[in-house]
C-alpha positions in Angstrom: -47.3 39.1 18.5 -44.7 40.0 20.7 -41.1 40.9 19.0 -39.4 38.1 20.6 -41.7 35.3 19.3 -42.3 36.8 16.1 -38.3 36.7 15.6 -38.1 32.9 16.5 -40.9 31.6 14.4 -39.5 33.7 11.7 -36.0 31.7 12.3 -37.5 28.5 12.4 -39.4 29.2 9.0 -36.2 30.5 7.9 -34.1 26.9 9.0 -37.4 24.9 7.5 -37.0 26.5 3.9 -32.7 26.2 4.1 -33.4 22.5 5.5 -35.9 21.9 2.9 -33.6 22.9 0.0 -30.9 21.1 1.2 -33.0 17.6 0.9 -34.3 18.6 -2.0 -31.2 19.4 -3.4 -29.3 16.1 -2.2 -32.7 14.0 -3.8 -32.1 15.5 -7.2 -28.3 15.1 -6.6 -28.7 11.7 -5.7 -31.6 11.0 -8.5 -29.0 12.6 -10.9 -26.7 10.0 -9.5 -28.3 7.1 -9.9 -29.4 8.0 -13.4 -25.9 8.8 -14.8 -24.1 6.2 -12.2 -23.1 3.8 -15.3 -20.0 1.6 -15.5 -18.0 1.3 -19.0 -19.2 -2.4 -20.3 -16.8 -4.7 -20.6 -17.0 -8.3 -22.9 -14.1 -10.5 -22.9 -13.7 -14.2 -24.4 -11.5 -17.2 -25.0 -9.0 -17.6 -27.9 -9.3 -14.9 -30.4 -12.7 -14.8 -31.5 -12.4 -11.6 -32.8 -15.9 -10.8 -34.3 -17.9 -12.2 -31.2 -16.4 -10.3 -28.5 -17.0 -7.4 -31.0 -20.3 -8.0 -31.1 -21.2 -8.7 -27.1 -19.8 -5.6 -26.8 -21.6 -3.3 -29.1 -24.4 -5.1 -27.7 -23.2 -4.0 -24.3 -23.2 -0.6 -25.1 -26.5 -0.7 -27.0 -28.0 -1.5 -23.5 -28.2 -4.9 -23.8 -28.3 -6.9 -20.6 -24.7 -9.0 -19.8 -26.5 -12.5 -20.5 -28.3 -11.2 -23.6 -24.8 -9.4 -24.9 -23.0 -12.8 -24.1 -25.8 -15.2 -26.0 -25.0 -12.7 -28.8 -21.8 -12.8 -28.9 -21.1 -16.3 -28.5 -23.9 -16.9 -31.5 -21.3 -15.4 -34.1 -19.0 -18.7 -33.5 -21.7 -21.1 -33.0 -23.2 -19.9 -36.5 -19.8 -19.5 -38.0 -18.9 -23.3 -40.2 -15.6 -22.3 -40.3 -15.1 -23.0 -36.5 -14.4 -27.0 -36.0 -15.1 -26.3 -32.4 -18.5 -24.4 -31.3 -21.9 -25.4 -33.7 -22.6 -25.4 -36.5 -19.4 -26.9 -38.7 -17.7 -28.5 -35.4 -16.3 -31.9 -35.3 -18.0 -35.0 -35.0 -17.8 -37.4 -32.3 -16.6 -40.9 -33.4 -19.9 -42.2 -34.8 -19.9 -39.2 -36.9 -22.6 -36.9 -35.6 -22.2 -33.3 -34.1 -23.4 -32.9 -30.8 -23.5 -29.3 -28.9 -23.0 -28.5 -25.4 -23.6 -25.5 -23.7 -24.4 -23.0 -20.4 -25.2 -19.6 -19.3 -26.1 -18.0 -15.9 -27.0 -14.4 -15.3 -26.4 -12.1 -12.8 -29.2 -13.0 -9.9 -27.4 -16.7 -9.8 -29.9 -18.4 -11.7 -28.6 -20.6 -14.9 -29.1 -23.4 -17.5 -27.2 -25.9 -19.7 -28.1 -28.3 -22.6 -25.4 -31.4 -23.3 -25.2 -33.2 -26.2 -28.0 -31.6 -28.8 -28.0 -32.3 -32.4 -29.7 -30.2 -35.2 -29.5 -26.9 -33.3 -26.8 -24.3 -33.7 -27.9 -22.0 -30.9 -26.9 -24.0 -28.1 -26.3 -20.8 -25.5 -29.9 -19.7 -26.2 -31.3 -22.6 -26.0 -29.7 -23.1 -22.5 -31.3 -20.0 -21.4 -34.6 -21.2 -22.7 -33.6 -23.8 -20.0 -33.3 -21.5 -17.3 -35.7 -19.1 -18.1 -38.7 -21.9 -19.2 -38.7 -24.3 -17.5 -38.0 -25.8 -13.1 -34.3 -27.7 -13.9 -31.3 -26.6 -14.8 -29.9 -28.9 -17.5 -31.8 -30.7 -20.3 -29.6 -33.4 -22.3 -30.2 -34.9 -26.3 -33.7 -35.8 -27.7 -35.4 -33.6 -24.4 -33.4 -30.6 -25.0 -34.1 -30.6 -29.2 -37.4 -31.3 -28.4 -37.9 -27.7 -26.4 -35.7 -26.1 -29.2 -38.7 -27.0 -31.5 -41.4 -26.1 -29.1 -39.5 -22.6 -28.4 -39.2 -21.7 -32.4 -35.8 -23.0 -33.2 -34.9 -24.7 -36.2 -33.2 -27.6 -37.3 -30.4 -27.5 -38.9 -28.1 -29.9 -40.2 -24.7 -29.1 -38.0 -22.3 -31.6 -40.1 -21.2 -29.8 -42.7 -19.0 -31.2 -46.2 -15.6 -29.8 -44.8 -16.2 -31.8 -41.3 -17.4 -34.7 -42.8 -14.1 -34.5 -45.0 -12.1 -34.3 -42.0 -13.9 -36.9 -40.5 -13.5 -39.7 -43.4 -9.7 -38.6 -43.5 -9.8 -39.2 -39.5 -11.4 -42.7 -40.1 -8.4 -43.9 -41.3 -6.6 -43.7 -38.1 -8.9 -43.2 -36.0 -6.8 -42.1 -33.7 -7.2 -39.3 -30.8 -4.0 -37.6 -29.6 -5.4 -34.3 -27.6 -2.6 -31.6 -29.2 -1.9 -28.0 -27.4 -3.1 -25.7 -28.8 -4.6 -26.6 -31.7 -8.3 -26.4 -31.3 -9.4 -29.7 -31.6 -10.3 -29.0 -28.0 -11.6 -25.6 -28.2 -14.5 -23.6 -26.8 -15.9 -19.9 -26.3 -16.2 -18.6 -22.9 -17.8 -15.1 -22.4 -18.4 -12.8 -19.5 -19.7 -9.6 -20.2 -20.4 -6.8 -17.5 -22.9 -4.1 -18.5 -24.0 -0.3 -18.0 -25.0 -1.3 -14.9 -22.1 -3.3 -13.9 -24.1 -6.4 -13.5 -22.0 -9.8 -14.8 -23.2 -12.7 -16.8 -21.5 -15.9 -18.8 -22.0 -18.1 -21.6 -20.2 -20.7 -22.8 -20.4 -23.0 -26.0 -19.1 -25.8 -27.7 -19.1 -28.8 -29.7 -16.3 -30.3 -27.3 -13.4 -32.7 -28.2 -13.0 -34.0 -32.0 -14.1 -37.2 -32.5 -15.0 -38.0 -28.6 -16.9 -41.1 -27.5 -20.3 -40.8 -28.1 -22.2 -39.5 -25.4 -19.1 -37.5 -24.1 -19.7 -34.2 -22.4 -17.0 -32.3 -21.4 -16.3 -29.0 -19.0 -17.8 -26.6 -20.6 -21.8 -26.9 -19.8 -21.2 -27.7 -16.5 -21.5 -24.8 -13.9 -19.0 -24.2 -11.8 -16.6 -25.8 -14.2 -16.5 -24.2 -17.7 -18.6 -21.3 -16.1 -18.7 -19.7 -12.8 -21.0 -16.2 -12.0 -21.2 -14.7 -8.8 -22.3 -10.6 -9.4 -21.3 -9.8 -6.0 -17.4 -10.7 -6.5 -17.2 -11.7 -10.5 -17.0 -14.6 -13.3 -14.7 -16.9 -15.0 -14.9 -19.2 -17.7 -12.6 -22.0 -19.0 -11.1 -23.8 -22.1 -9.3 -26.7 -23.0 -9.3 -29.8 -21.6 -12.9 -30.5 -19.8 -11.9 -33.5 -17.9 -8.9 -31.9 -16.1 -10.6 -28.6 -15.6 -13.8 -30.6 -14.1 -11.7 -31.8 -11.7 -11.4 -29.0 -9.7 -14.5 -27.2 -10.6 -12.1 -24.6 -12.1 -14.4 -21.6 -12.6 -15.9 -21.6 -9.5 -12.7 -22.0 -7.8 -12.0 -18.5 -9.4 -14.6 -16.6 -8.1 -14.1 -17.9 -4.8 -10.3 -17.1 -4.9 -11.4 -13.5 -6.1 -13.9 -13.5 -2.7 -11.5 -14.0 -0.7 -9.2 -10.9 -2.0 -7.3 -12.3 -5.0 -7.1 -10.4 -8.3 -9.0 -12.1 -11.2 -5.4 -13.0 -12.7 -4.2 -14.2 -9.6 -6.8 -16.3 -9.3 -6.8 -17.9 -12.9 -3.1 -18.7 -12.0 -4.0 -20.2 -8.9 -6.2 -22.0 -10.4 -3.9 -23.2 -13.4 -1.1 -24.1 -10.9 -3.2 -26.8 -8.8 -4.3 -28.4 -12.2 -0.4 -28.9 -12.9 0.6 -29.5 -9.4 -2.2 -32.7 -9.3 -1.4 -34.0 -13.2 2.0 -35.8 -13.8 0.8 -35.5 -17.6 0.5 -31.6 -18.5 2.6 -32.0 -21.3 -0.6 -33.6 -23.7 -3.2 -31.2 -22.7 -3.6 -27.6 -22.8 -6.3 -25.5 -19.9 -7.2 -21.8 -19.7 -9.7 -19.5 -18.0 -10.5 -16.1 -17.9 -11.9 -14.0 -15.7 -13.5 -10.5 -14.3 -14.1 -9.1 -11.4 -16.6 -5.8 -10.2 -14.2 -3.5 -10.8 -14.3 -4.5 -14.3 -10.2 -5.9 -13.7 -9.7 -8.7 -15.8 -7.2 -11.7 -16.1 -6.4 -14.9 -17.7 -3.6 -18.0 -17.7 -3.0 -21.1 -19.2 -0.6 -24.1 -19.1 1.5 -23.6 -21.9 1.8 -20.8 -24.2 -0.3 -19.7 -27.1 -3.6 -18.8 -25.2 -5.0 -15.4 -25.6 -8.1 -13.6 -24.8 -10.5 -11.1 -26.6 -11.4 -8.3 -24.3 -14.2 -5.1 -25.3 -14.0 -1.8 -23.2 -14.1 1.6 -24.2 -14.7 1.0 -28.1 -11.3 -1.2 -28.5 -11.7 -4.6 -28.7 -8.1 -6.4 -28.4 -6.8 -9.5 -28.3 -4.5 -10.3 -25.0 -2.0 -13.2 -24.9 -1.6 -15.0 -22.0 1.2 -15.5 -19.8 1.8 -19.6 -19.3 3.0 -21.4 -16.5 4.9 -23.8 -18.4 6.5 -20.2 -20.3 9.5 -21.8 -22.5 
């Protein structure tokens, strides 16, 4: 072999190892990437339901996907009696039986909802049992219990003695006056984003005190009392359903967020066309909350008293709301 060739096939081996090196260096690079390349979960929630948005985000950081960490989190309130507003213990309608409305949707787009269910507490799981079980969306009453049963649910009486007290004492009247604030009207909304930064919802509730039978209000309707879109971000809503319904409030949101707004700019956007199309905001109160991929959060309400649970880092805290109607 001749000096001159011998010297360029001996560079070329020499490029082919540094080249080969170099790629193998930026695979485990980029393997070492993707296997640490984790975002810091996040859980936030409605009103100041302490303990669940506690527990969504220990969940979180367990591993937990963000739909399962939500359906967990929202369970605490829909098991807790105490709460007049989400399962078991909430307020009757006006015939004196509990119904339970409820919806989740994960991060792929795909949901489910159950309205009006008696003798199940889980309402959230149930509606992914919806989604994940079976070709519709939304399963109402006697059809919705019945795949409860067939999914290993049990019944459960949801009236209990203090909510039939308050219902007896409400008889007397029987008189509905929607008050701010107080949560006759109340629900939990949940969005949780995950280790891998994918976003998911739920949201739960036994709806208005002593509604008409057969009432369903905001909060199992997509779009309305829950809104996921994992390429921009999610939003929930509470208060009143029928006003929120009316401008599918939670989608309206995320689509403000697509289109550049900051999640809080957005709930206040979405706050101030509410008020701008109701000559009557002084009887009702409406809030959302919401959360976008960076894991940037916000929330806003009509009139004062509104806050928000929100889970990052270890510290859950509880964040009041600024109001339009501010006094």
């Amino acid at each position: 072999m001749k000096r001159r060739h011998f010297i360029k096939k001996t560079a070329q081996g020499s490029a082919a190892l540094t080249l080969g090196a170099t790629l193998l260096s930026c695979v485990e690079s980029t393997n070492k990437s993707i296997m640490t390349n984790k975002t810091a979960p996040i859980a936030i929630c409605t009103w100041g339901f302490t303990e669940a948005n506690r527990t969504a985000g220990k969940a979180l950081e367990n591993g937990l996907t963000a739909l399962d960490a939500a359906i967990k989190g929202v369970a605490v309130e829909e098991e807790n009696v105490k709460n007049t507003t989400v399962g078991k213990g909430g307020a009757p309608d006006r015939e004196g039986s509990v119904t339970l409305d409820a919806c989740v949707m994960d991060s792929n787009g795909d949901c489910g909802a159950v309205v009006c269910v008696e003798n199940i507490t889980n309402v959230a799981a149930l509606a992914k049992v919806v989604m994940e079980e079976t070709p519709h969306v939304m399963l109402a009453g006697k059809g919705a219990e019945e795949l409860a049963y067939k999914n290993g649910f049990q019944a459960e009486q949801l009236l209990t003695d203090s909510s039939e007290a308050a219902y007896r004492e409400w008889l007397k009247t029987s008189e509905y006056k929607p008050i701010i604030n107080i949560e006759n009207h109340d629900t939990i909304g949940m969005l949780c984003m995950d280790q891998h930064g994918d976003i998911a919802g739920a949201c739960t509730t036994s709806g208005l005190s002593y509604k008409m039978k057969g009432r369903v209000g905001d909060s199992p309707i997509i779009g309305s009392g829950l809104f996921v879109d994992n390429e921009i971000g999610g939003a929930a809503a509470t208060g009143m359903g029928e006003e929120i319904m009316k401008t599918v409030g939670s989608f309206l949101i995320v689509e403000l967020m697509r289109q550049g707004k900051t999640p809080q700019e957005a709930c206040e956007e979405a706050v101030k066309r509410i008020i701008t199309k109701n000559k009557n905001i002084e009887n009702f109160q409406v809030a959302y909350i919401a959360l976008n991929k960076k894991g940037e959060t916000g929330s806003y309400c009509i009139h004062p008293g509104f806050a928000m649970m929100k889970y990052k880092d270890g510290v859950n805290e509880r964040i009041a709301s600024t109001a339009a109607l501010d006094s």
